[in-house]
C-alpha positions in Angstrom: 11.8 9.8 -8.6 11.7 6.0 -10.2 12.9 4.6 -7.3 9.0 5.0 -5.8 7.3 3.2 -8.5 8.3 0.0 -7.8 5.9 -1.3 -5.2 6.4 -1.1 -1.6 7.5 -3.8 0.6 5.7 -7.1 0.3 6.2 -7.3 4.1 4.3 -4.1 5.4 1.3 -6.1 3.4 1.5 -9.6 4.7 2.3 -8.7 8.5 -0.9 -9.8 10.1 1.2 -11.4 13.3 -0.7 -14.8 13.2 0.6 -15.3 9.7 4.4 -14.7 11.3 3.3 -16.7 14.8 6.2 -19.5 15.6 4.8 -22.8 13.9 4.3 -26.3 16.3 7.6 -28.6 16.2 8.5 -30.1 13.2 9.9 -32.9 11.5 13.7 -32.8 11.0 14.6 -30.2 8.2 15.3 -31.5 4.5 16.0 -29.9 1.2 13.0 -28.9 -1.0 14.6 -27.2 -3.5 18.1 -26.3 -4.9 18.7 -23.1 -6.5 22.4 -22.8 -8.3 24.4 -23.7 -5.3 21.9 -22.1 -2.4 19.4 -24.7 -1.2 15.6 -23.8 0.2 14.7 -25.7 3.6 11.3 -27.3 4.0 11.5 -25.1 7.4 11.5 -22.1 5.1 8.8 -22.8 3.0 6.6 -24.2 6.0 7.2 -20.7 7.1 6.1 -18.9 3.8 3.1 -21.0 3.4 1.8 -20.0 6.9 2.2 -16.5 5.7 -0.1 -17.2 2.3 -2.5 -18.8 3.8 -2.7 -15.5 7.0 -2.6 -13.9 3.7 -5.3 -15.1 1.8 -7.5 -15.8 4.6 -7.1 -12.1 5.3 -8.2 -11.1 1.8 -11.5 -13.7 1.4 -9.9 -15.4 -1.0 -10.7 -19.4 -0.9 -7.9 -21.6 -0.1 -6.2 -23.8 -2.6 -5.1 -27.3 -2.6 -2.3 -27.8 0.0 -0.3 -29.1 -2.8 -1.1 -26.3 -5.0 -0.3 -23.6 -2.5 3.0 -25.3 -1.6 4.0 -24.8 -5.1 3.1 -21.0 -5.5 5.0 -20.6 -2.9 8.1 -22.4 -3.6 8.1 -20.8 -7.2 7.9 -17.4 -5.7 11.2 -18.5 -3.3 13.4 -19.7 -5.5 12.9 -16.3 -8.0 13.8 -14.3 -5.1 16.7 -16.5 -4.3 17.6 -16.0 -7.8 17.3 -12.3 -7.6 19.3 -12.2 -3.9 22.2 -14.3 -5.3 22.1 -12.0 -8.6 22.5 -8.5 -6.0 25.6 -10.9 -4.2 27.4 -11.1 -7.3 26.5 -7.4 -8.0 27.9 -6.4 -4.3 24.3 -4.6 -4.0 23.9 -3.2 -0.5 21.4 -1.6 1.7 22.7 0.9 3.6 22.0 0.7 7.7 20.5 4.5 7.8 18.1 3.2 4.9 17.2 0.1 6.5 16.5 1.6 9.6 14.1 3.8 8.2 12.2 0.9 6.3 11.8 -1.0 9.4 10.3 2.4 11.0 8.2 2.6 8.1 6.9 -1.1 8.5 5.9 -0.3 12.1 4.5 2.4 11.3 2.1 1.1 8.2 0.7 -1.2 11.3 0.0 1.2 13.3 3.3 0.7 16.0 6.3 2.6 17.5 9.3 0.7 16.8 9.6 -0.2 20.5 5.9 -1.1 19.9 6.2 -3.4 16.7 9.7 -5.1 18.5 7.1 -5.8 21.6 4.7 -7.6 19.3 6.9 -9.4 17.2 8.5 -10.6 20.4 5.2 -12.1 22.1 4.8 -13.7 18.6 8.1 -15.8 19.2 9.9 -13.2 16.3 12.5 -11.3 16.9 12.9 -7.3 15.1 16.1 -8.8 13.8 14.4 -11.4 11.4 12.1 -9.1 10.6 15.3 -6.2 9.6 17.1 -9.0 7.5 13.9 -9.8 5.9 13.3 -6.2 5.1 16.6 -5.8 4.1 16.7 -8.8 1.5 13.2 -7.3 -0.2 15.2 -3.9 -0.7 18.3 -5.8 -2.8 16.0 -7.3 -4.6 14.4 -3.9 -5.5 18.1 -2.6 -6.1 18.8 -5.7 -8.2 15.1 -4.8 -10.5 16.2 -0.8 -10.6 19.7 -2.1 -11.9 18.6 -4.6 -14.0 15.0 -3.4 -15.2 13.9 -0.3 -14.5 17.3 1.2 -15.7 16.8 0.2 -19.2 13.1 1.7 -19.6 12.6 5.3 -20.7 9.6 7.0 -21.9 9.9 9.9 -25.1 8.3 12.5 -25.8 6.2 11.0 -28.5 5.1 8.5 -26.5 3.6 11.0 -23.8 2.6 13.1 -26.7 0.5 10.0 -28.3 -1.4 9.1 -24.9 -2.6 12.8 -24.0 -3.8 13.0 -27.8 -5.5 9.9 -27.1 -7.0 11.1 -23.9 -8.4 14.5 -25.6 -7.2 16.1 -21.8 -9.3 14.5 -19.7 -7.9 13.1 -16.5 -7.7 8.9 -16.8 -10.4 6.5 -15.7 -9.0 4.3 -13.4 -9.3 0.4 -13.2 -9.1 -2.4 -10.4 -8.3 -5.5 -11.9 -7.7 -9.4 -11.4 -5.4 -11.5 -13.8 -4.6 -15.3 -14.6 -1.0 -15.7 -16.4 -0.3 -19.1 -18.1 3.7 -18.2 -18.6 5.5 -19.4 -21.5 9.1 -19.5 -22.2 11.6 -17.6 -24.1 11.0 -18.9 -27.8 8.7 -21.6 -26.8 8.1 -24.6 -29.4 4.6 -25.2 -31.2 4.0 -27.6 -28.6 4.6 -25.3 -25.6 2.3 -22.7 -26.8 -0.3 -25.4 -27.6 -0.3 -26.0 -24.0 -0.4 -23.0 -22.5 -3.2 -22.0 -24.7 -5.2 -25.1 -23.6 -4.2 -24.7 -20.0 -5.9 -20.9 -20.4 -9.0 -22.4 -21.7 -9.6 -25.2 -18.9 -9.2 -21.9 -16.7 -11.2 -19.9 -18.8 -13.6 -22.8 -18.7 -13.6 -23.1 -14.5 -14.6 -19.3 -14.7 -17.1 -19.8 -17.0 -18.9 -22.7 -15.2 -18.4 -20.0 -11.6 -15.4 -20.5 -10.4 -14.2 -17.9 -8.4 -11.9 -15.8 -9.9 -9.6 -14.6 -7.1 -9.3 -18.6 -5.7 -8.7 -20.0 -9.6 -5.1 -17.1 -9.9 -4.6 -18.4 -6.4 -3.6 -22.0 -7.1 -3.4 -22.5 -11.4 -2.0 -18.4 -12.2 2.0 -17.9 -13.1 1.9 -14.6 -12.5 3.7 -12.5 -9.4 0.4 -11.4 -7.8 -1.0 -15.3 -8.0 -0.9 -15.4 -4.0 -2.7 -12.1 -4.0 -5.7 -13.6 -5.8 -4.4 -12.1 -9.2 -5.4 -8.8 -8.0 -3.2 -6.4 -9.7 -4.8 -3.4 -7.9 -5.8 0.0 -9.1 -4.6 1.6 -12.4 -4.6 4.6 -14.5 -4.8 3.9 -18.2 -1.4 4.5 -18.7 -0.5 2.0 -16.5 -2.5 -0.5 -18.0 0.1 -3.5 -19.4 -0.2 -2.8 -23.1 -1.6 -5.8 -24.0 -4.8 -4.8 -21.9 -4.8 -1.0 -22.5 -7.7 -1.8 -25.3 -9.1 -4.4 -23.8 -9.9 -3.4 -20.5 -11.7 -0.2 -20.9 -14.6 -2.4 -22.6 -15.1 -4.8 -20.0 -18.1 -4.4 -17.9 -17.4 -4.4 -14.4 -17.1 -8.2 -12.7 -16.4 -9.3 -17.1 -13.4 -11.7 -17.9 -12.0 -11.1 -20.7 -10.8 -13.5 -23.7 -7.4 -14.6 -23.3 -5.4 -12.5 -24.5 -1.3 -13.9 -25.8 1.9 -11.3 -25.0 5.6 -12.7 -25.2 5.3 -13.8 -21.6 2.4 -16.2 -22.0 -1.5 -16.0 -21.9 -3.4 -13.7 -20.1 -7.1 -13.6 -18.5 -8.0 -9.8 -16.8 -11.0 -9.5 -14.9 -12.1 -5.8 -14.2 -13.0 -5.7 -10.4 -14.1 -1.9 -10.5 -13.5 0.9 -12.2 -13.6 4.6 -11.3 -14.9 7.8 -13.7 -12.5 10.1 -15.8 -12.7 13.4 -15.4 -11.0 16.9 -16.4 -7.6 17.0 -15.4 -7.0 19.6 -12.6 -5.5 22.8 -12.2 -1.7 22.3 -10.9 -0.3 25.7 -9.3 3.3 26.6 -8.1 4.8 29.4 -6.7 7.9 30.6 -7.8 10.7 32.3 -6.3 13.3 34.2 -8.7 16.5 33.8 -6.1 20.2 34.5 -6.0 22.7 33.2 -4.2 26.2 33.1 -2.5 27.9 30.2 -2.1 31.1 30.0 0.9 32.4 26.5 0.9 34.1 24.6 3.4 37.9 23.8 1.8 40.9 22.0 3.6 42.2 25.2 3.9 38.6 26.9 5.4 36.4 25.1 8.1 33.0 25.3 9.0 33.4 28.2 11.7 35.9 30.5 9.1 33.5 29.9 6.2 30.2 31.4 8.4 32.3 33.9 9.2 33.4 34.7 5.7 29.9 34.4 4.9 28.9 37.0 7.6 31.0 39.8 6.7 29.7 39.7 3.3 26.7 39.9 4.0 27.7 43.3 6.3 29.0 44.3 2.2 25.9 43.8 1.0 23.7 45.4 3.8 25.8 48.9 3.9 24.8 49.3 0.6 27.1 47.1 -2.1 25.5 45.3 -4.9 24.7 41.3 -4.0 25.5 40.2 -8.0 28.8 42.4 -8.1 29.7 41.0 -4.4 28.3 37.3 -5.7 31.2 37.4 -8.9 34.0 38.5 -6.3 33.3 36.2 -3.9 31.0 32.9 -4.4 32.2 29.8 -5.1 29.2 28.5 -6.7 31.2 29.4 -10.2 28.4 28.6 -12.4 25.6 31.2 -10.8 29.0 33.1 -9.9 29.1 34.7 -13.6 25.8 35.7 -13.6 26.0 37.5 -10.2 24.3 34.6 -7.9 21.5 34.5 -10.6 19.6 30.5 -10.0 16.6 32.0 -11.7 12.8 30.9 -11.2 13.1 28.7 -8.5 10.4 25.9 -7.6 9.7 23.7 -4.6 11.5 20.9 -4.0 14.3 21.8 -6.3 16.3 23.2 -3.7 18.2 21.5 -0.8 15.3 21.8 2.2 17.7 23.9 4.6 17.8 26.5 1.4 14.2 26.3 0.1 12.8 26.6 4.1 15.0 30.0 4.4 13.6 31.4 1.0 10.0 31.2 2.1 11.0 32.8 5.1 12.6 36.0 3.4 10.4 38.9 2.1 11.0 39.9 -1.3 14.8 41.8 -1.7 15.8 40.8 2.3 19.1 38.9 2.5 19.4 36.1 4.5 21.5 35.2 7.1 24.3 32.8 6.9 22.2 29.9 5.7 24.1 26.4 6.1 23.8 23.1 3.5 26.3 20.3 3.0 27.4 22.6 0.2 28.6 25.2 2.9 26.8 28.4 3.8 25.0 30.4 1.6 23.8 34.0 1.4 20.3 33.9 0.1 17.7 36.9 -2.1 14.3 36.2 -3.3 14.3 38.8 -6.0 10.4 38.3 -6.7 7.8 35.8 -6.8 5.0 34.7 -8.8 2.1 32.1 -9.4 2.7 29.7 -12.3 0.4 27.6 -13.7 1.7 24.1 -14.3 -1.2 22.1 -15.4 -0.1 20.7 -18.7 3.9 20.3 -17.1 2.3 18.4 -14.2 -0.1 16.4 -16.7 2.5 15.2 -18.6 4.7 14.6 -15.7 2.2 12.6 -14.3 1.5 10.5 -17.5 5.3 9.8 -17.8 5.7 8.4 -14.3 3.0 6.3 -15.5 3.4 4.8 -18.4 7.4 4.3 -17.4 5.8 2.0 -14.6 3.6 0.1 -17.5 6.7 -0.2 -19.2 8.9 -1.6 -16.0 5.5 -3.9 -15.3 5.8 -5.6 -18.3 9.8 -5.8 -18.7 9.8 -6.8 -14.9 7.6 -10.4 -15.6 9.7 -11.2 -18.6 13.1 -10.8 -17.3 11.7 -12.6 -13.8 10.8 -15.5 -16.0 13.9 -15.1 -18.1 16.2 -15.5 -14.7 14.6 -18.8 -13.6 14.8 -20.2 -16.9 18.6 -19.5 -16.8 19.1 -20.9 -13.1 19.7 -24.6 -12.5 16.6 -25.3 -10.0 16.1 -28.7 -8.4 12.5 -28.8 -6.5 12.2 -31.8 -4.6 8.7 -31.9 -3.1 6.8 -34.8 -2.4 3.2 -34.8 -3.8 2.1 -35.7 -0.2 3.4 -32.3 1.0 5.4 -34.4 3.8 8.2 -32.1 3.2 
């Protein structure tokens, strides 16, 4: 389930095929920036910066400086390098079937068959191929963050306990917000947090005086949505960071608020919009009381000798033997084995598909046929069903899942920040931008 929340691939959002279109000749490659012993080509980053500004120009939000933009985008590199050379050392992979799918899923989010989305990145000069390895370095860096981020974050009871009591039941308001980070270091001196705070009041100050908001996190924010205007998109309550969960429910829509000071820096949030609570509703399941025999494949028992053990007995149970007596005897599922095939109340999607399709198929007390699953084959009775009402198990499911993700937000930026500070980085751009 966690391995959803993080969000999805930054390139199924940024492929608007001009941004990706083969740029004019170029002066001779050089170095812009050294990160531990891997080095970041000005070809690279002439590359990326095409893509921002697709990006931005895509999303109304006013251009920054040249200079500016250059060095959003170079910051945002050589994190990901760090993260890449972190999954190396890791021996993080992405498996081909996995990939495959992603890059399916990419042509799909634009509206393409594959054959469709290789065809267009083709006329564009591209090639699928760049397009698969870029894929396939955004998913070890998602590995890398599970591994290194997400892993470590857990939710209690109390904690969902504390946020429904605070809610009083109702469903969560959502919020669409902008935000402006001024990042500080780990243990930062007087001096540092001195300027960050003054560096968050000459933005608050731009703001003020009506500067746009979206163009300002664009070119002065730290934060990993600064090429995305700052928008941070829609959230629940729960997911607010929790240095905002107060603040932002009082802002009034299109209101900036004060800065606000967490461990990773200064903050500004600007509430874009804001949809209504409501009553939480009604979450129904059907259950399915099943049991089950289990005939496994063994070295000593293939596939075809394990149906047909599985056949004949079900031939027991149909002339007339009992399926829990026959499922002790025979099933090598030993744990439901003892209590005569018995897996209880049953809901969807906690079964293996092959199994769970078969159950819905079966009227109450039929037996199945010979069912297969990588497990083996399986002999299959839906004792009874019923209608369960899982409104407060789904509620609480559903505020987990959130505030896990406010937690993994908030650990995410820090430990981001923490890793650069840790890497030796040389960035060698030229004020000019004659890279």
């Amino acid at each position: 389930m966690r391995r959803r929340l993080f969000a999805s691939l930054s390139l199924a959002l940024v492929l608007a095929f001009p941004a990706l279109a083969p740029a004019a000749e170029q002066p001779l490659d050089r170095i812009v920036a050294v990160v531990n012993d891997d080095a970041i080509m000005a070809s690279e980053l002439r590359d990326r910066v095409a893509q921002a500004r697709s990006q931005l120009a895509s999303s109304n939000i006013a251009m920054p400086s040249d200079q500016a933009l250059r060095q959003q985008v170079l910051d945002r590199m050589i994190v990901e390098q760090i993260q890449l050379q972190m999954a190396e050392e890791a021996n993080l992979t992405v498996d081909d079937t996995e990939l495959n799918r992603a890059v399916r899923s990419v042509a799909e989010n634009n509206g393409m068959s594959l054959d469709q989305f290789a065809d267009t990145l083709e006329s564009q000069g591209l090639s699928l191929a760049a397009v698969r390895e870029q894929i396939r370095r955004e998913m070890l860096i998602r590995q890398l963050q599970q591994r290194r981020v997400a892993s470590r974050v857990n939710v209690a009871d109390q904690e969902v306990d504390r946020y429904l009591a605070q809610q009083g039941g109702a469903r969560d308001a959502r919020y669409q917000l902008g935000h402006i980070l001024v990042a500080l270091p780990q243990s930062p001196s007087p001096d540092q947090v001195r300027s960050a705070q003054q560096r968050i009041q000459a933005i608050q100050r731009q703001l003020q005086n009506g500067a746009d908001f979206a163009a300002v996190a664009a070119a002065e924010s730290d934060g990993s949505n600064a090429l995305e205007g700052g928008n941070l998109g829609w959230r629940s309550g729960a997911e607010l960071p929790t240095i905002f969960a107060d603040v932002v429910p009082q802002l009034s829509v299109g209101e900036v608020s004060e800065p606000l000071r967490s461990p990773s820096g200064f903050h500004l949030v600007k509430l874009l919009d804001r949809q209504g609570a409501g009553q939480s509703q009604q979450a129904v399941v059907e259950e399915q009381k099943i049991r089950h025999i289990l005939i496994e494949t063994t070295p000593n028992r293939d596939a075809e000798q394990a149906r047909a053990l599985a056949e004949r007995t079900r031939q027991r149970i149909v002339a007339g033997e009992d399926f829990a007596s026959v499922a002790q005897q025979v099933s090598d599922d030993r744990g439901s084995a003892l209590n005569g095939g018995d897996l209880g109340w049953v809901r969807p999607g906690q079964m293996v598909p092959s199994f769970e399709d078969a159950a819905n198929q079966l009227a109450v007390g039929e037996i199945s046929q010979p069912v297969q699953t990588r497990y083996g084959y399986h002999l299959i009775k839906v004792e009874d069903r019923r209608q369960r009402d899982v409104t407060g198990e789904a509620q609480r499911s559903r505020i987990r899942d959130t505030l896990f993700q406010r937690k993994v937000n908030e650990e995410l930026e820090a430990w981001m920040q923490q890793i650069r500070a840790e890497a030796y980085v040389d960035e060698r751009l030229t004020p000019s931008g004659d890279e």
